[in-house]
C-alpha positions in Angstrom: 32.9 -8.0 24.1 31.0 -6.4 21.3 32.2 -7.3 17.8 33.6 -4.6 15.4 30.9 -6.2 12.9 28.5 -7.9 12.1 28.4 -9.3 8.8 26.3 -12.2 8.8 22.3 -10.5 7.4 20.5 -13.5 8.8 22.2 -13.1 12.3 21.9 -9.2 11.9 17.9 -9.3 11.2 17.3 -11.9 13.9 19.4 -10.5 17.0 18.3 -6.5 16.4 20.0 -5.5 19.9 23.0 -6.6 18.8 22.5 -5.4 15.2 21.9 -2.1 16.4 24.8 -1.2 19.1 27.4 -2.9 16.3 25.3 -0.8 13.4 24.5 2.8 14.7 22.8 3.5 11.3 20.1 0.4 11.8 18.8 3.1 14.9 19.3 6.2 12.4 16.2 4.7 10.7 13.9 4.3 13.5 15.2 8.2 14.4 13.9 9.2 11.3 10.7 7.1 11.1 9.8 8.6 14.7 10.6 12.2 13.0 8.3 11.3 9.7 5.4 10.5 11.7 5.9 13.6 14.3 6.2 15.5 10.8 2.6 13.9 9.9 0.9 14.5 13.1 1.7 18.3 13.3 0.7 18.3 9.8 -2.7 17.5 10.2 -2.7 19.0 13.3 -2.2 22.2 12.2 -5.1 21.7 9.5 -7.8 21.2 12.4 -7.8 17.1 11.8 -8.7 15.4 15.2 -6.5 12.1 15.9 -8.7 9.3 17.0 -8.5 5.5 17.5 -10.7 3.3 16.3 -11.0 -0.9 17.1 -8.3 -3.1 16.2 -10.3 -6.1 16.8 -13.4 -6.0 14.7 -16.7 -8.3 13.9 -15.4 -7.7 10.4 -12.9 -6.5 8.3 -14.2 -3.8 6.2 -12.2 -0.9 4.2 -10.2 -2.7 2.0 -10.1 -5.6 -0.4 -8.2 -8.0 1.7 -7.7 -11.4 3.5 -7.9 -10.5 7.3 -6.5 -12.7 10.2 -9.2 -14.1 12.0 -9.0 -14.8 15.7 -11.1 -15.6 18.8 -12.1 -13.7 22.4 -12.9 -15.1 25.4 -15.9 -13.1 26.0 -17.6 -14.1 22.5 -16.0 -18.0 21.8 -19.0 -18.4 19.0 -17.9 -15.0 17.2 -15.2 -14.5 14.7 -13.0 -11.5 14.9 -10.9 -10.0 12.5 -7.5 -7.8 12.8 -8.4 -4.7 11.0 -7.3 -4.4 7.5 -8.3 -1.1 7.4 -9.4 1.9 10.1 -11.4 3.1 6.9 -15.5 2.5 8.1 -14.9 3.4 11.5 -13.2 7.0 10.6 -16.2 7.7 8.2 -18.5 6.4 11.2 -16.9 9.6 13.1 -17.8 12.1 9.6 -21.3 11.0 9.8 -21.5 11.7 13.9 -19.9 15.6 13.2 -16.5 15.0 13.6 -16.0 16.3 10.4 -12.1 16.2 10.3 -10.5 13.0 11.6 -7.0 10.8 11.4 -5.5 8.1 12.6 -2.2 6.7 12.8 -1.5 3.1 13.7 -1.4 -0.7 12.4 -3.3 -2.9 10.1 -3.0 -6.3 9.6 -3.7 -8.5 5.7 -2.6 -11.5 6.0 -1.2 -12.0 2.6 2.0 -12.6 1.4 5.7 -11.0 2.3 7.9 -9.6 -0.7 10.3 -6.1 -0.5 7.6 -3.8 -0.1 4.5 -6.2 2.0 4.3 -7.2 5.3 1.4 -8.6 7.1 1.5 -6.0 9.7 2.1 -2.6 8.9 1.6 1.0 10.0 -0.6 3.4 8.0 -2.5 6.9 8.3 -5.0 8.0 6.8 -7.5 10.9 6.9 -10.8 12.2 5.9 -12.4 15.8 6.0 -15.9 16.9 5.1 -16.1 18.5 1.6 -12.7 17.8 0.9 -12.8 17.3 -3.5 -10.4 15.2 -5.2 -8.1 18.0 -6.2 -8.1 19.7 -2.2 -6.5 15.9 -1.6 -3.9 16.3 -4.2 -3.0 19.4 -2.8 -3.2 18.1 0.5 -0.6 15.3 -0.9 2.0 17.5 -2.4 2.1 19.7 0.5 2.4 16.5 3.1 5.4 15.5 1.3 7.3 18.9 0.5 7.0 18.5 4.4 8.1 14.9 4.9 10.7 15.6 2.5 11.9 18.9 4.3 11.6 16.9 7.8 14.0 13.9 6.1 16.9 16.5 5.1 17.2 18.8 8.1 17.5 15.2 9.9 21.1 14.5 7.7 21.9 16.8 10.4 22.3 14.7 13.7 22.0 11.0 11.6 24.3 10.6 9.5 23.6 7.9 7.6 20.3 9.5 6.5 20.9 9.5 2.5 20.9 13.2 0.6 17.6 13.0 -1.5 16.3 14.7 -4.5 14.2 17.8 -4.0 11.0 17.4 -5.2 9.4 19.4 -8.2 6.5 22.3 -8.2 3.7 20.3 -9.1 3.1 16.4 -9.2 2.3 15.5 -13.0 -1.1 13.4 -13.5 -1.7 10.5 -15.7 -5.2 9.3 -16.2 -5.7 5.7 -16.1 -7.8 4.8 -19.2 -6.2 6.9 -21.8 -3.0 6.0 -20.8 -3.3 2.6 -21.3 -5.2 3.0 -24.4 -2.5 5.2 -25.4 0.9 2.9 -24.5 -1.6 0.2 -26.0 -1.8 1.7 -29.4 1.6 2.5 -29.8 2.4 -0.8 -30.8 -1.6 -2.1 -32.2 -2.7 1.6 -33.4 -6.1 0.1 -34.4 -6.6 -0.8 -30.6 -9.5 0.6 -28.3 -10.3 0.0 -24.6 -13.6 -2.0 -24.3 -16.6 -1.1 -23.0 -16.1 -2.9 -18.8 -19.9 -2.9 -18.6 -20.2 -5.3 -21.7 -19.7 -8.8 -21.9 -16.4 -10.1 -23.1 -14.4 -6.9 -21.5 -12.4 -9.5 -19.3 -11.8 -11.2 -22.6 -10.4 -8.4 -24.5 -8.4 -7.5 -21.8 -6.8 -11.0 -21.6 -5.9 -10.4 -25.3 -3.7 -7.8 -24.4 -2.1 -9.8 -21.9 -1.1 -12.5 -24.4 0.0 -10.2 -26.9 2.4 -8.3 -24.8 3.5 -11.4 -22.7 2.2 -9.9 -19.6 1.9 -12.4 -16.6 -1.5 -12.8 -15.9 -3.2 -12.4 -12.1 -4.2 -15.2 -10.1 -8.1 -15.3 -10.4 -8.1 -12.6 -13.2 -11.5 -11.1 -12.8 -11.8 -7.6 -14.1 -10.1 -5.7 -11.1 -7.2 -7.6 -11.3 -6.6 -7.3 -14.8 -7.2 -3.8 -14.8 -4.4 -3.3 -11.4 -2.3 -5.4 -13.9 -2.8 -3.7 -16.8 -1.5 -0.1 -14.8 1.3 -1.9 -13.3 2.9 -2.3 -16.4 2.2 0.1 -19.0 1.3 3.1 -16.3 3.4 2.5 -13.4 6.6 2.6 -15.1 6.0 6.2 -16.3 5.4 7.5 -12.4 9.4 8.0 -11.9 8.9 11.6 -10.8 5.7 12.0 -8.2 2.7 11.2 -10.3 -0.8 11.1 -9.9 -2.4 8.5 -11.4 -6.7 10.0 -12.0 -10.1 8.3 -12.6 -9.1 4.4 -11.9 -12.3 2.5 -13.3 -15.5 2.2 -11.1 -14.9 -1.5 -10.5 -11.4 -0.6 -9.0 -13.1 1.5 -6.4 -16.2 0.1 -4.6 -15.6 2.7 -1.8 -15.2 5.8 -4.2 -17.7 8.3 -5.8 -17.5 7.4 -9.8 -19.5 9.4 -12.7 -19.5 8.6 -16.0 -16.2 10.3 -18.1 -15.8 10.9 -21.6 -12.6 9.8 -21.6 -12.0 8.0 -25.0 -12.3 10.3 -28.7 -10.8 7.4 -30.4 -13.6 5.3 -29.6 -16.3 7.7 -28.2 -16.9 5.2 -25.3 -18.2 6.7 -21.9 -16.4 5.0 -18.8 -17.8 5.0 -15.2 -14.8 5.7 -12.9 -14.0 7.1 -9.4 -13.3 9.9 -8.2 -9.6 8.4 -7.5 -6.1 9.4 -7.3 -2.8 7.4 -6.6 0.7 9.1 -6.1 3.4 7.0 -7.1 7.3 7.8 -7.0 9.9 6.0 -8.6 7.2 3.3 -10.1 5.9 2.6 -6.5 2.7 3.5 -4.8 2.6 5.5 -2.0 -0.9 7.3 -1.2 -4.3 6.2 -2.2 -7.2 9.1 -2.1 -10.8 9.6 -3.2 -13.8 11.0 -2.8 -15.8 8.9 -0.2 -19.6 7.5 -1.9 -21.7 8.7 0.9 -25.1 7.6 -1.2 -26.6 4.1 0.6 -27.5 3.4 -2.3 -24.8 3.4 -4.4 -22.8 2.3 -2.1 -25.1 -0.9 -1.7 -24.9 -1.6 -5.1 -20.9 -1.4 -5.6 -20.2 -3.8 -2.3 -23.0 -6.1 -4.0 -20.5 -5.7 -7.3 -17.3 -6.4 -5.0 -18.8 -9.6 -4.0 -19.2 -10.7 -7.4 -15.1 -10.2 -8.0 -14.0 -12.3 -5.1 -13.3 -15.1 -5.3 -13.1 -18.4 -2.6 -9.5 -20.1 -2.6 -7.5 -21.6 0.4 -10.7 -22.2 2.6 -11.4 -18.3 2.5 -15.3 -17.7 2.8 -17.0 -14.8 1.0 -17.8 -11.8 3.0 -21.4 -10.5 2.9 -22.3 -6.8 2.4 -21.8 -4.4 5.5 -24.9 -3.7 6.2 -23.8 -1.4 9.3 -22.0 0.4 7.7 -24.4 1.1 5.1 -27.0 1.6 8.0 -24.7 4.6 9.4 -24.5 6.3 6.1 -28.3 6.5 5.9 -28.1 8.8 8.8 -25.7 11.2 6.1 -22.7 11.6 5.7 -21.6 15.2 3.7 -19.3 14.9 0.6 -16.4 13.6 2.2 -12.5 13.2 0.8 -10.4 10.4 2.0 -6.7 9.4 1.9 -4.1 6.7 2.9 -0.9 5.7 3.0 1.5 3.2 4.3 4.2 4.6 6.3 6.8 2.1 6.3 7.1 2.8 2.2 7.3 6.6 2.7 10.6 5.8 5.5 11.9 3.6 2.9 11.9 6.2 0.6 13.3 9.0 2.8 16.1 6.5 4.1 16.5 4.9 0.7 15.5 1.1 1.4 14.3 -1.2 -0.6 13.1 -3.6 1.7 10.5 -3.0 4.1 12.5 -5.3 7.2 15.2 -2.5 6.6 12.4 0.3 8.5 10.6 -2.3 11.0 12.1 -2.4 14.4 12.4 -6.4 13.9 12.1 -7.0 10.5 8.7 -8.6 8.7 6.7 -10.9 10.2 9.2 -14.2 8.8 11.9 -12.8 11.2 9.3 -12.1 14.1 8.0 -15.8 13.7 12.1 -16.7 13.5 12.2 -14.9 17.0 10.0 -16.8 18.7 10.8 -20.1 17.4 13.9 -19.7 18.4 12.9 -18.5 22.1 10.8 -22.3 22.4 12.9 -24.8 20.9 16.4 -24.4 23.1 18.1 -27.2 22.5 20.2 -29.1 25.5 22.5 -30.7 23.5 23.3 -28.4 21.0 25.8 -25.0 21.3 23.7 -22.5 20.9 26.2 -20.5 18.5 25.5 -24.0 15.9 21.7 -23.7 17.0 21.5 -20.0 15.7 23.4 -21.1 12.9 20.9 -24.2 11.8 18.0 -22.1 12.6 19.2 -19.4 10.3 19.9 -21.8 7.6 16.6 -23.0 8.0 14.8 -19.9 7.3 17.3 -19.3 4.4 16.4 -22.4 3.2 12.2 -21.4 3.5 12.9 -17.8 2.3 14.5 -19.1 -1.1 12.2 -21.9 -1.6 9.4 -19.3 -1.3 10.6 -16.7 -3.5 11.2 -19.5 -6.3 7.3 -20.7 -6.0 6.3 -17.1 -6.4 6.2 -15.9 -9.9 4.4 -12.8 -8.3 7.2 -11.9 -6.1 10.0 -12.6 -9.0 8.1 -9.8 -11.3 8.1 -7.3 -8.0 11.9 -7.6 -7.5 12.2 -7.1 -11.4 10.5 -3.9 -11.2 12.1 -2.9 -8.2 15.6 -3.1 -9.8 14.4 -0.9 -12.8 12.8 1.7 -10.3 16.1 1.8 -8.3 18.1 2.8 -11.7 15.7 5.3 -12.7 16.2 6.8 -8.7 19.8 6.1 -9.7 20.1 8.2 -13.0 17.2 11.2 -11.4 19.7 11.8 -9.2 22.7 11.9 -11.3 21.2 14.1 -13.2 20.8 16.8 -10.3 23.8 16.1 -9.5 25.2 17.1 -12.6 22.9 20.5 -12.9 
């Protein structure tokens, strides 16, 4: 007999059939996530971008800052492979052959940690067009979602449970990353300026701030990290409408075109930064786009740069310069703009979740392991109704002892909670007009 409900969230997340014949509105997400990327495919269809599939299982795992999961073939037993954390070198590969508009939508895989919005697996697009600038993207952007956003309403139709949302505005507003924080800096130290990142003792002055406004500082705090830091909390807060934030600094973006930017008149410092834009809504990110570096050259010297900001810890071994991929742009690749974005964040927006496991078919990767665990340790002398009940008291048991050890999670939920007010009070506002 099927139960009227199902209250128990462990149970729920771990038996998904069930879940979803008790819970009609657990399959009114997937309805809508098949909908968003239909939206997305027609999108760029319609814009002459040529869908493509590029290697899951690479020699190495290019395109993004990030640990990869490293695994073995048959065929090459003395080769490490890697899970892609990123379709990014391959699509460009494609630009430099002629295929000057290209996109791709499928998985990617860092194997880092799970919070609300992270998952080790996870489903992303992302595009890239010959002579595309950096504004054409933005553009690009705000069109995409005007779409996404259009596609998520008229589907309130036939799924019911799909929330009403608030319409989006005429234009995205921009924030540019180093005056912003220079600015929000000296509201409280007027005399302050942002240091000079090519000089010695930038790290330093940045770690000043840190202690002075009792910000929590990065594990391994080189100069990226700090920087990402920095913008999560004196820039990220301010992106409650859809907000570009412009011109992250050089060292942010070793895959990005960067010039040097008179960007300070209180200090009259030149900065080199990228050609860079991220849109965030509600305090959370949501597309990453730039201008691609298609110089050899340049782009030599920035993954030499990268190297110097990573560092070793848990076992993980330094990755060496691509030298590939750098060998495929010497063939030339034309001024080139590129973009990404996770999908499972843009459904939990339309659907109104704040956890990614609320958009995934089975959940994150701690319930996919749960499933399978379950699966190989049946247990003869046990019921298997007190079986499911020690095993999900088990994983409650992990999930809180993990969120407790991570200060980095604890300060993600905290900023969650304040983005979901400001949602919270947006739309009472409209609702009120």
């Amino acid at each position: 007999m099927v139960p009227e409900d199902i209250m128990d969230p462990e149970f729920r997340m771990h038996h998904r059939h069930a879940d979803m014949i008790v819970h009609p509105s657990e399959r009114d997400v997937m309805f809508l996530r098949a909908r968003l990327i239909t939206t997305m495919r027609t999108f760029f269809n319609k814009r002459r971008f040529v869908e493509v599939n590029t290697p899951l299982l690479q020699g190495g795992a290019g395109g993004a800052i990030a640990r990869p999961f490293e695994t073995r073939a048959t065929e090459f037993s003395d080769v490490n492979l890697n899970l892609r954390v990123a379709p990014e070198l391959f699509l460009k590969r494609l630009v430099v052959g002629g295929m000057s508009r290209v996109f791709e939508i499928g998985p990617a895989f860092r194997n880092e940690g799970i919070d609300t919005t992270h998952n080790p697996e996870f489903t992303t697009c992302e595009f890239y067009g010959a002579m595309l600038t950096l504004d054409e993207l933005m553009t690009i952007t705000q069109k995409l979602f005007v779409e996404l956003f259009d596609t998520a309403m008229e589907s309130r139709k036939g799924l019911a449970s799909i929330p009403r949302i608030a319409k989006l505005p005429d234009e995205f507003a921009q924030l540019e990353f180093i005056p912003t924080i220079e600015a929000a800096i000296r509201q409280q130290d007027p005399e302050w300026t942002f240091p000079d990142l090519l000089e010695e003792g930038a790290s330093e002055k940045l770690l000043a701030v840190f202690e002075q406004f009792s910000i929590s500082r990065p594990a391994f705090p080189n100069l990226p990290r700090l920087l990402d830091a920095l913008a999560g909390h004196f820039i990220e807060p301010q992106c409650t409408n859809p907000t570009f934030i412009t011109y992250h600094p050089e060292c942010m973006s070793p895959l990005a075109k960067s010039f040097e930017r008179d960007v300070l008149p209180t200090s009259g410092i030149s900065h080199r930064v990228s050609a860079r834009a991220e849109l965030f809504i509600a305090g959370r990110e949501y597309v990453n786009c730039y201008e691609e570096e298609n110089s050899p050259l340049e782009q030599r010297r920035k993954f030499e740069d990268q190297l110097t900001y990573r560092r070793d810890d848990d076992g993980e071994t330094g990755r060496a310069v691509d030298e590939n991929y750098l060998g495929a742009l010497e063939w030339g690749m034309p001024p080139t703009g590129g973009w990404g974005c996770g999908i499972d964040r843009i459904v939990m927006l339309l659907a109104a979740k704040t956890r990614i496991a609320d958009v995934l078919p089975f959940g994150t990767l701690r319930n996919v392991v749960a499933l399978g665990g379950a699966g190989a340790k049946k247990s003869k002398g046990k019921p298997a109704a007190a079986e499911v009940v020690a095993s999900e008291s088990d994983e409650l048991r992990t999930t809180e002892n993990m969120l407790a050890q991570s200060r980095a999670e604890v300060e993600e939920l905290k900023r969650e909670l304040k983005s979901m007010q400001r949602l919270e009070e947006g739309d009472a506002l409209e609702g009120s007009g």
